[in-house]
C-alpha positions, 0 to 999 in steps of 0.5 A: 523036628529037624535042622535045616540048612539055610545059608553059610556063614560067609552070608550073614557078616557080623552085625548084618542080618539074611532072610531065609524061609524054613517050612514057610517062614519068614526067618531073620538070621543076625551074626552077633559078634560071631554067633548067629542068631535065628529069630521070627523076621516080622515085626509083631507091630506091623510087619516089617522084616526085622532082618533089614533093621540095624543090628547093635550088639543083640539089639535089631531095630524095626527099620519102619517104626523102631521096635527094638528085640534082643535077637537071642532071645526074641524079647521086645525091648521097647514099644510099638511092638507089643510082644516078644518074637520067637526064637529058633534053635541054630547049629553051625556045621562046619561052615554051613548054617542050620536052623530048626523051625516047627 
């Protein structure tokens, strides 16, 4: 596998989330506290792009049902999400963002 850039560090503000799409998926990426995180952007329940939900510390929030995933490690907290999402590996390059998705 290989990394790809997606976006800039300048895109994802701290406590915000940006859509990309790598190899044909839909990937959320979160700037936690300066670390950017890259997860699997659909809610496992029904859908929803997770990187329009609320970023608080590591925790987004489902913005149509309120699932709540730990965006470091795509582990579902609270229902109605029934499992965790995946995780990608992310690498910042200068100021470039790159993720590896299979």
């Amino acid at each position: 596998m290989a990394f790809t850039r997606v976006a800039t560090v300048q895109e994802i503000p701290v406590g915000k989330g940006k859509q990309v799409t790598v190899n044909g998926k839909q990937v959320a990426l979160f700037n936690v506290g300066g670390t950017i995180c890259a997860m699997e952007d659909t809610c496992c329940h029904r859908g929803a792009p997770l990187w329009e939900g609320d970023l608080e510390g590591n925790v987004v929030t489902c913005p149509w049902h309120g699932a709540q995933f730990d965006v470091t490690t795509g582990k579902h907290l609270t229902p109605p999400a029934p499992r965790d999402n995946a995780v990608y590996e992310v690498q910042v390059v200068g100021d470039e963002v790159h993720v590896e998705v299979p």
